[in-house]
C-alpha positions as CSV (number, residue, x, y, z in Angstrom):
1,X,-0.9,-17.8,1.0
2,X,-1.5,-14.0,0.4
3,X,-3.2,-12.6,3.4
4,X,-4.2,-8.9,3.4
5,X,-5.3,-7.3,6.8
6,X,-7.3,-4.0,6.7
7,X,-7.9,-1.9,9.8
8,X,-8.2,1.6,10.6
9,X,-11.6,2.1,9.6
10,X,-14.9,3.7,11.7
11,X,-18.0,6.0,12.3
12,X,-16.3,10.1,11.4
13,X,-18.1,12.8,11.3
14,X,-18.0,14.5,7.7
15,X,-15.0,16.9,7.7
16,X,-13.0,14.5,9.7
17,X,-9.8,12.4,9.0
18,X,-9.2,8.3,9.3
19,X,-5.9,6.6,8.4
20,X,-6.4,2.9,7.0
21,X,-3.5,0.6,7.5
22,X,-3.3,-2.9,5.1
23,X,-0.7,-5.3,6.5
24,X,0.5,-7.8,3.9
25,X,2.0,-11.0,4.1
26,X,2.4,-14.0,2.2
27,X,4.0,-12.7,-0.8
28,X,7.1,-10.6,-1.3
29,X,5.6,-7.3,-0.8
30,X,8.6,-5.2,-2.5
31,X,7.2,-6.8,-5.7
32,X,4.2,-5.2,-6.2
33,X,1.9,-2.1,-6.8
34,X,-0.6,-2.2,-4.0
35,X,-3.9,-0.5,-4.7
36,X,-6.7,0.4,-2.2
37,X,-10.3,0.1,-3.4
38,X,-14.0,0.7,-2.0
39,X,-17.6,-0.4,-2.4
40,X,-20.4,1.4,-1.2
41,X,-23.6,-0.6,-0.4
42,X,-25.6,-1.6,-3.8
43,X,-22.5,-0.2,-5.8
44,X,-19.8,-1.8,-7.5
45,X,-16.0,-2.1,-6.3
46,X,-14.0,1.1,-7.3
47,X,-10.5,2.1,-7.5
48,X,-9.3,4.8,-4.7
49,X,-5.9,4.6,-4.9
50,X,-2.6,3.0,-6.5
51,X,1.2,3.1,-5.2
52,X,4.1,1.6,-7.3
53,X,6.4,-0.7,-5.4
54,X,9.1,1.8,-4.4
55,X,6.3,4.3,-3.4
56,X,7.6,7.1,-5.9
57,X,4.6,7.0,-7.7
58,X,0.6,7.6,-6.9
59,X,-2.3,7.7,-8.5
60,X,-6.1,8.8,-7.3
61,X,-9.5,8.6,-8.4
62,X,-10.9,11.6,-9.2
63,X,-13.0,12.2,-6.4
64,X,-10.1,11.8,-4.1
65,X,-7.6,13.5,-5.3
66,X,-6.4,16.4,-3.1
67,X,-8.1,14.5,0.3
68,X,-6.7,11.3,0.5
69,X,-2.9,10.1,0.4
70,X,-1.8,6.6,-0.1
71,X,2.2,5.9,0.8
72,X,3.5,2.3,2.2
73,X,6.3,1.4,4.6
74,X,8.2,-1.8,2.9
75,X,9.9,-2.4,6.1
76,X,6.6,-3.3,8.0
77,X,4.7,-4.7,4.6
78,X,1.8,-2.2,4.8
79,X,0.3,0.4,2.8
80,X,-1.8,3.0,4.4
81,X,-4.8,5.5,3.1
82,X,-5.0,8.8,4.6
83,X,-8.3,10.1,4.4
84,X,-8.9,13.8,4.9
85,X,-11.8,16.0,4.4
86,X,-14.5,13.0,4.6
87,X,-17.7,13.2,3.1
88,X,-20.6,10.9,3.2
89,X,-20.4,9.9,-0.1
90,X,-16.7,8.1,1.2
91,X,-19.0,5.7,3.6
92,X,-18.1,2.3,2.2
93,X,-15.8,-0.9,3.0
94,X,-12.3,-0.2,2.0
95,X,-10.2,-2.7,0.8
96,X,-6.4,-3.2,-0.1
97,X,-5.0,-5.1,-2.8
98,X,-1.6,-6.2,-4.5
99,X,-1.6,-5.4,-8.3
100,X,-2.2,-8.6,-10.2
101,X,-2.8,-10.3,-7.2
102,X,-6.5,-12.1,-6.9
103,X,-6.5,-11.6,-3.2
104,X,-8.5,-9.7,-1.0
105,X,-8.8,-8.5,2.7
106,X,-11.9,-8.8,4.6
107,X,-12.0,-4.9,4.5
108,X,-12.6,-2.0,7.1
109,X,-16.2,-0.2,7.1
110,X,-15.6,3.6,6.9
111,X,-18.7,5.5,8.1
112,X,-19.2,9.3,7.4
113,X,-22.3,10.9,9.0
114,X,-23.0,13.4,11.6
């Protein structure tokens, strides 16, 4: 049973920084490309952020890119999110997710206001 466990999120003043953490289990993590993904209230689920099984390659959203770093630690079977530079337009529930994979996490609620 895939089970995905998101944490890290929180109430950040814009400007500020969170790091997201997704621990995985339940499948053999090495296998896949994990993604992290968000929805904001009254708006559809959105890609944020991809990483390829080894970690060698990344890919970002548009309005990410140059704030927010995904990598993963293989050893531990988590992927994280670094989020820089927060604006309120981030505020939403982040979720991870393994590529091809149906399964989601409950989610952590990021919060940027002032």
């Amino acid at each position: 049973q895939v089970q995905l466990v998101e944490s890290g999120g929180g109430l950040v003043q814009p400007g500020g920084s969170l790091r997201l953490s997704c621990a995985a289990a339940g499948f053999t993590f090495t296998n896949y490309a994990m993604s992290w993904y968000r929805q904001a209230p009254g708006k559809e689920r959105e890609l944020v952020a991809r990483i390829s099984t080894a970690g060698g390659v990344t890919n970002y959203a548009d309005f990410v890119k140059g704030r927010f770093t995904i990598s993963r630690d293989n050893a531990k079977n988590t992927v994280y999110l670094q989020m820089n530079s927060l604006e309120p337009e981030d505020t939403a529930t982040y979720y991870c997710k393994p590529r091809y994979l149906g399964s989601w996490g409950q989610g952590t609620q990021v919060t940027v206001s002032s």
